[in-house]
C-alpha positions in Angstrom: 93.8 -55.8 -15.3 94.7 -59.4 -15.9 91.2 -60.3 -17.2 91.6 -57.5 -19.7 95.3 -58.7 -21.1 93.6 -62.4 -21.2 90.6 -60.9 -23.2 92.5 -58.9 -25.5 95.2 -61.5 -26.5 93.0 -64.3 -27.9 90.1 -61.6 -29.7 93.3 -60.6 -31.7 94.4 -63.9 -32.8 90.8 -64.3 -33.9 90.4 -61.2 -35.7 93.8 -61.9 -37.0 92.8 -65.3 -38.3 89.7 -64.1 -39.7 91.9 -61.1 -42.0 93.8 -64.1 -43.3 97.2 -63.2 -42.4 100.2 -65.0 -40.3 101.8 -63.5 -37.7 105.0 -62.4 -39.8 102.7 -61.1 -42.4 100.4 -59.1 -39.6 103.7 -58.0 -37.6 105.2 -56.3 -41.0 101.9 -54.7 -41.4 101.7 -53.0 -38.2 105.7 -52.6 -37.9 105.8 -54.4 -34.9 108.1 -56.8 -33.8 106.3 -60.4 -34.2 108.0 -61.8 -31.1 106.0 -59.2 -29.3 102.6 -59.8 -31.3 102.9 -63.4 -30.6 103.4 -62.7 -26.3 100.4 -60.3 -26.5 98.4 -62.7 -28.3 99.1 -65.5 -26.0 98.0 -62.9 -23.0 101.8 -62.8 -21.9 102.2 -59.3 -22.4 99.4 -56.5 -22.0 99.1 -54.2 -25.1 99.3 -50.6 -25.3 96.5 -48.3 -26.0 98.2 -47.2 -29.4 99.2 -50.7 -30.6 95.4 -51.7 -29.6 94.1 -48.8 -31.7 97.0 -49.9 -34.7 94.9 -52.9 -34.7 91.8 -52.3 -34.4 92.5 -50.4 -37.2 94.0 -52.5 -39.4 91.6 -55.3 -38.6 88.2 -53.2 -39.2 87.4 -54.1 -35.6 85.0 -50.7 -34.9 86.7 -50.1 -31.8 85.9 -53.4 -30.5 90.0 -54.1 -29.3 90.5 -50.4 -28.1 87.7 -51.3 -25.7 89.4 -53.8 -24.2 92.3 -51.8 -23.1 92.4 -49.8 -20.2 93.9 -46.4 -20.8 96.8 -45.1 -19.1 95.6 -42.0 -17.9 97.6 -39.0 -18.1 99.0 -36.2 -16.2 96.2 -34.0 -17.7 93.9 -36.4 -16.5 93.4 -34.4 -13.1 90.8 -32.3 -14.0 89.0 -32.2 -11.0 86.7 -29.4 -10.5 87.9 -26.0 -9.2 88.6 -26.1 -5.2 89.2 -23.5 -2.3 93.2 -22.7 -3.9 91.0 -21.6 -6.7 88.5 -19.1 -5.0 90.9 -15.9 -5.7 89.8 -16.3 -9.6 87.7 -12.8 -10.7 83.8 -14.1 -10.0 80.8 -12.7 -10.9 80.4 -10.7 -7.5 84.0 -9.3 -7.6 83.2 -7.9 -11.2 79.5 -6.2 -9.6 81.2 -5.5 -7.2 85.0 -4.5 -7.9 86.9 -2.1 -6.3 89.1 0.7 -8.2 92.0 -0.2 -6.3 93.6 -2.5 -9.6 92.5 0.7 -11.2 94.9 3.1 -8.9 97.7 1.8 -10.0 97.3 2.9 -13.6 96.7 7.0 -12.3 92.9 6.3 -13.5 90.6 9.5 -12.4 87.4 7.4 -11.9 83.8 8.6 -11.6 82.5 11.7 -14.2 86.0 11.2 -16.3 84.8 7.1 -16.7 83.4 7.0 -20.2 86.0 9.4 -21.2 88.9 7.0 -20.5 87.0 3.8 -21.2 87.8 3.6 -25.4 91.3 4.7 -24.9 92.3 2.3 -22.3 89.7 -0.4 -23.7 92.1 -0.4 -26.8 95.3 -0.3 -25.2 94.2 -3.6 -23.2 92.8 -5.0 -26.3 95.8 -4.6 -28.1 97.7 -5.9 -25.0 95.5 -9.2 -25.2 96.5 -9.3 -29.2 100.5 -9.1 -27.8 100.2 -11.5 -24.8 98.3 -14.0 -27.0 101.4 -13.9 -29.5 103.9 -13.9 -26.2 102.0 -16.8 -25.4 104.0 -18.9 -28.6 107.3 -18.0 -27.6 107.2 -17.7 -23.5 106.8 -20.5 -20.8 102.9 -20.4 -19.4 104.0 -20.1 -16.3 105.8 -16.9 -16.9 102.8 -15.5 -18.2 100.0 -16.5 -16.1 100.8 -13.8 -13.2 100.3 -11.3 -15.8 97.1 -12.4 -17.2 95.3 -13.0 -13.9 96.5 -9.0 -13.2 95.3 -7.8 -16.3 91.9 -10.1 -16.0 91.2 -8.4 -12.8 92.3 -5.0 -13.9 89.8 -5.8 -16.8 87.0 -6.4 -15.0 87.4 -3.5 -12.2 87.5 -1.2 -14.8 84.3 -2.8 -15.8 82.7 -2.7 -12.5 83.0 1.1 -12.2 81.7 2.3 -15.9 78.3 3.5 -16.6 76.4 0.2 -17.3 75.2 1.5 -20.5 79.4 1.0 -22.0 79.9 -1.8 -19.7 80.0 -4.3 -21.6 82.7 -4.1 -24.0 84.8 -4.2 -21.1 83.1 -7.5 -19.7 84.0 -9.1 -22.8 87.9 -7.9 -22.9 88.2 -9.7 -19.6 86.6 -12.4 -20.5 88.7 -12.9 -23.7 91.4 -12.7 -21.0 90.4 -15.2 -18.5 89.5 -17.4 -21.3 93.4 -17.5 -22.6 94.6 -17.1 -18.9 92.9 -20.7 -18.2 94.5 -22.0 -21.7 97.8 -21.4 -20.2 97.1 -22.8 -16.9 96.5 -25.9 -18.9 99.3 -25.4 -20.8 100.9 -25.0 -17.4 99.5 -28.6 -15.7 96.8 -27.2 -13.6 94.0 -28.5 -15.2 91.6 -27.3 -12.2 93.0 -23.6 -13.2 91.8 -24.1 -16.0 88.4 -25.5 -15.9 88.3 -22.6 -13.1 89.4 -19.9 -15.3 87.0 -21.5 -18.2 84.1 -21.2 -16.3 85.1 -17.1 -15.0 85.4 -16.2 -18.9 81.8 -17.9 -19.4 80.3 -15.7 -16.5 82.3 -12.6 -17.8 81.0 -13.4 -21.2 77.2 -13.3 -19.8 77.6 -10.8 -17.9 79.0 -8.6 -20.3 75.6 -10.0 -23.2 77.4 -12.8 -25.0 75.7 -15.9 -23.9 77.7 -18.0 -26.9 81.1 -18.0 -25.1 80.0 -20.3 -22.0 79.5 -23.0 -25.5 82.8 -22.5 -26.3 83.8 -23.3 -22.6 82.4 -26.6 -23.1 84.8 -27.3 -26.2 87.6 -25.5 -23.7 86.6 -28.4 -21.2 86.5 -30.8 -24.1 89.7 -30.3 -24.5 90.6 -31.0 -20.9 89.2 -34.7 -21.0 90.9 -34.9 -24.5 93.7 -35.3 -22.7 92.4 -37.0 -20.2 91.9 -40.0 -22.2 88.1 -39.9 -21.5 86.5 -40.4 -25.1 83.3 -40.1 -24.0 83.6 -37.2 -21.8 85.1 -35.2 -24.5 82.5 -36.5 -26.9 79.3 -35.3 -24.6 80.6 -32.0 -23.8 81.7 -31.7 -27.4 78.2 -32.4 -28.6 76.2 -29.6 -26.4 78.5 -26.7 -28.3 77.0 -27.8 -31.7 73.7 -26.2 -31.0 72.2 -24.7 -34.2 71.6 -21.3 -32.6 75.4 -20.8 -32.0 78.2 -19.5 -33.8 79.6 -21.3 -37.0 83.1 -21.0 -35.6 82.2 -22.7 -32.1 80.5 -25.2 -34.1 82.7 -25.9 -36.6 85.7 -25.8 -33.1 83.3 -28.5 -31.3 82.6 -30.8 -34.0 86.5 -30.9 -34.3 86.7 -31.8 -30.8 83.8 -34.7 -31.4 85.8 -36.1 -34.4 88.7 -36.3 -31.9 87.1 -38.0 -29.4 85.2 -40.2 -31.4 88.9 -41.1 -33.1 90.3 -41.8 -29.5 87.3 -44.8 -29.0 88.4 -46.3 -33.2 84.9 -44.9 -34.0 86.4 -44.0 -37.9 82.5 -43.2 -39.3 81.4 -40.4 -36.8 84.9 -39.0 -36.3 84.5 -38.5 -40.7 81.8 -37.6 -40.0 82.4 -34.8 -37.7 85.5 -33.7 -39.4 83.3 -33.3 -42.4 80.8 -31.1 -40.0 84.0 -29.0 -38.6 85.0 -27.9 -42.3 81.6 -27.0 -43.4 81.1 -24.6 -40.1 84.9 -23.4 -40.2 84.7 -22.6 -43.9 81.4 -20.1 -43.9 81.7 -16.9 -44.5 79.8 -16.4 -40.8 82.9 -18.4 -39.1 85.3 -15.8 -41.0 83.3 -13.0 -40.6 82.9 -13.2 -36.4 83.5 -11.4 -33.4 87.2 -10.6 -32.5 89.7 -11.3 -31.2 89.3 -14.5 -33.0 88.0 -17.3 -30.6 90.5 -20.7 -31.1 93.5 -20.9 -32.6 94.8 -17.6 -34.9 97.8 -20.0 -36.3 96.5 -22.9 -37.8 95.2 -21.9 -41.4 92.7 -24.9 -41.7 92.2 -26.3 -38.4 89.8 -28.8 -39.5 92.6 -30.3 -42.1 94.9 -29.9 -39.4 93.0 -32.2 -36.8 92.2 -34.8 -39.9 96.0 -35.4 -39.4 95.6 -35.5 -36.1 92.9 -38.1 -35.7 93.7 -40.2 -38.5 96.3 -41.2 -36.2 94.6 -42.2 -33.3 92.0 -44.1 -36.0 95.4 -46.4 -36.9 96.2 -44.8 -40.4 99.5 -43.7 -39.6 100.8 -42.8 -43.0 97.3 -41.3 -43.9 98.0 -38.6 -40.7 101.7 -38.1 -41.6 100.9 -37.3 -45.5 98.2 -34.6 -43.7 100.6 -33.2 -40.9 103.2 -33.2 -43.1 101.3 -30.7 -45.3 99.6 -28.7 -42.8 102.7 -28.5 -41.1 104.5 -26.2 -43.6 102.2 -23.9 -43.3 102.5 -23.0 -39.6 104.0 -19.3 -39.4 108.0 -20.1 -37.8 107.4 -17.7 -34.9 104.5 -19.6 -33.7 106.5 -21.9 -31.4 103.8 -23.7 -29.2 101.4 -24.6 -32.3 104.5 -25.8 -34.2 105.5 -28.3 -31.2 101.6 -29.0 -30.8 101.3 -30.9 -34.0 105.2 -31.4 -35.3 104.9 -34.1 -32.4 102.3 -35.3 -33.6 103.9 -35.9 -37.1 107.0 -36.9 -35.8 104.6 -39.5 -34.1 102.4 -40.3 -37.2 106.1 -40.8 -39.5 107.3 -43.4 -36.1 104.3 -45.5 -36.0 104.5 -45.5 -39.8 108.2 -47.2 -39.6 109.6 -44.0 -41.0 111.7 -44.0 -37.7 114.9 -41.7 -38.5 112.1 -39.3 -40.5 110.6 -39.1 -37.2 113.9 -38.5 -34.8 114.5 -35.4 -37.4 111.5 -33.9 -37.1 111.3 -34.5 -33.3 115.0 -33.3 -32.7 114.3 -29.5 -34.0 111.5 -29.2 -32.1 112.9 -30.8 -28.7 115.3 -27.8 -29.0 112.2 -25.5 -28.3 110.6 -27.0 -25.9 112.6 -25.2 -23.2 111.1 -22.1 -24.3 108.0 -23.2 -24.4 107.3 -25.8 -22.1 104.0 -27.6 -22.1 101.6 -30.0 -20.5 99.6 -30.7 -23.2 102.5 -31.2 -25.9 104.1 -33.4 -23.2 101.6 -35.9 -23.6 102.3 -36.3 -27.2 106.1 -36.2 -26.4 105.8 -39.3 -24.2 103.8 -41.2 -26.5 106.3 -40.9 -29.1 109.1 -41.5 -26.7 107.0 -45.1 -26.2 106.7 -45.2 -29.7 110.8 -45.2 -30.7 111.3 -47.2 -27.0 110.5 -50.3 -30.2 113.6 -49.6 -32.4 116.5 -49.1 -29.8 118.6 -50.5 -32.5 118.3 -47.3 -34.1 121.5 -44.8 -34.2 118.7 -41.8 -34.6 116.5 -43.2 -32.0 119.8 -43.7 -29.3 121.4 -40.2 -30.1 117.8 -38.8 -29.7 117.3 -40.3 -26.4 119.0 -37.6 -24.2 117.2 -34.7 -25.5 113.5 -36.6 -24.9 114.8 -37.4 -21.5 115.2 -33.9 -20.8 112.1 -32.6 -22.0 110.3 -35.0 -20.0 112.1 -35.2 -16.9 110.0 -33.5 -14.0 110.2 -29.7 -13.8 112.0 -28.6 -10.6 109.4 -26.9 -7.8 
């Protein structure tokens, strides 16, 4: 990656030039130590992706630095496709075909007395989905998923032996269930769960007459090369949910997920421009009016102001994203643990890279006292980057006495 570093070093001195502005002047700007500008400029040091993006930023350069900095990929990033460890996920056959046996163990009388039992028990599952979704904020995805690959299955074998005519509802409970199930295997670190589990709610989904969920799988695997670091991946998959024959709320969800993308690449005119998209669909009366349980997030009260914050981040406007977060923030519900970590790192982040560095040890110490409960993936990826992000003011008193707590968070979880 040498040729990159050597690339990258002189373009910014140019761009630099060009803006008018010394090095001291340019350093104070992106609160960055100028010793450290100076080696990067000079091709002595390689720059980050989140200082590249700071100045491509700054500089107006469309993305044009970003691209010349190869991204450190992630632990998300291995989101290969599904292989044999997965094949005991539910499958189409297996829900033709399922056997009564998950069924036994509930004392289920099967055959004439199906249709009978179907609404009752229908509704007690439902309402277990409803409770394991909100378990799912307070309880460690690991602890969970054993349950909600039992229930999936249960789901779907009570599917498989119903009339066909009252099928369906059915289909779609267990669908709604694999659908979370692969959220927290992602939550989890198994990204190929996921994508596996993703693709089993889809086939539910159809199976059961809702051809719209396999589009909201595509934002699901958005989501999955989000964090990834591939921008373009996310973009693409982002792009085919926004068909005008879909829902609103998947819509409105995927053009969220574009803008996020398109924010990762320094692309600031078609992630506004998305973003702009994702609050027109989220904000119909169709998106509030749909099909429950609620597809996305039930704790974020305007997700599309909510990931404006986010992205105006990775676009370089620091400040911009911590005035948003800050705001969206307080309006998280308190028992909602995992969203609250989800984007009070990214504040804490947003406040850091702003130079607001004891701001951002506060807000990042309460919520590193969760994150034993609620371990995640996902939110780890956020937690390292900020951890790179204070790694600049070790001079700090907040940013020392902070440094056990992030050190325990990240430190790898014991098999």
């Amino acid at each position: 990656m040498v040729s990159t570093t050597l690339r990258f070093g002189p373009e910014l001195r140019r761009l630099r030039q060009d803006a008018g502005l010394t090095l001291t002047e340019f350093s104070a700007a992106l609160n960055y130590d100028k010793g450290h500008l100076s080696k990067v400029e000079r091709g002595e040091r390689s720059a980050s992706p989140e200082l590249a993006m700071r100045c491509d930023a700054f500089l107006g350069a469309n993305g044009e630095l970003q691209r010349l900095v190869v991204r450190t990929r992630t632990d998300a990033d291995a989101a290969e496709p599904p292989t044999a460890r997965h094949l005991w996920l539910v499958g189409r056959r297996a829900v033709l075909a399922a056997g009564t046996g998950a069924l036994v163990d509930l004392g289920l009388k099967l055959g004439d007395q199906a249709s009978s039992a179907a609404d009752p028990l229908l509704s007690s599952f439902r309402e277990q989905f409803d409770q394991l979704r909100k378990l799912g904020q307070s309880t460690a995805p690991k602890a969970l998923l054993p349950l909600l690959e039992t229930q999936t299955r249960t789901v779907a074998g009570l599917a498989a032996d119903m009339p066909s005519a009252t099928r369906a509802p059915a289909l779609l409970l267990a669908s709604r269930f694999a659908e979370f199930t692969g959220w927290m295997a992602q939550e989890a670190g198994d990204s190929g769960a996921a994508l596996g589990w993703t693709g089993e709610a889809a086939e539910l989904a159809r199976t059961g007459g809702d051809p719209y969920l396999g589009s909201y799988a595509l934002v699901r695997r958005a989501l999955v090369t989000l964090y990834g670091g591939d921008a373009a991946g996310t973009i693409t998959l982002a792009r085919r949910a926004q068909s005008d024959g879909l829902p609103p709320r998947i819509r409105g969800l995927a053009a969220q997920r574009e803008a996020q993308g398109h924010a990762l690449l320094g692309n600031e005119r078609d992630c506004l421009r998305s973003l702009d998209r994702a609050r027109e669909l989220l904000d119909s009366d169709d998106a509030r009016s749909g099909a429950e349980p609620m597809i996305g997030t039930t704790h974020v009260s305007d997700p599309a102001a909510m990931t404006t914050g986010w992205c105006l981040h990775d676009l370089g406007h620091p400040k911009a994203a911590a005035e948003v977060l800050d705001l969206e923030c307080r309006r998280l519900p308190p028992q909602a643990l995992r969203t609250r970590a989800r984007y009070g790192f990214r504040r804490s982040l947003a406040h850091a890279a702003s130079g607001e560095v004891e701001h951002a040890c506060s807000i990042a110490g309460e919520l590193l006292g969760v994150m034993p409960a609620v371990p995640s993936a996902t939110v780890n990826s956020d937690v390292r980057r900020l951890a790179r992000e204070l790694s600049r003011f070790r001079s700090s008193r907040a940013v020392r006495d902070l440094q056990p707590a992030l050190a325990r968070v990240l430190a790898p979880a014991p098999d």
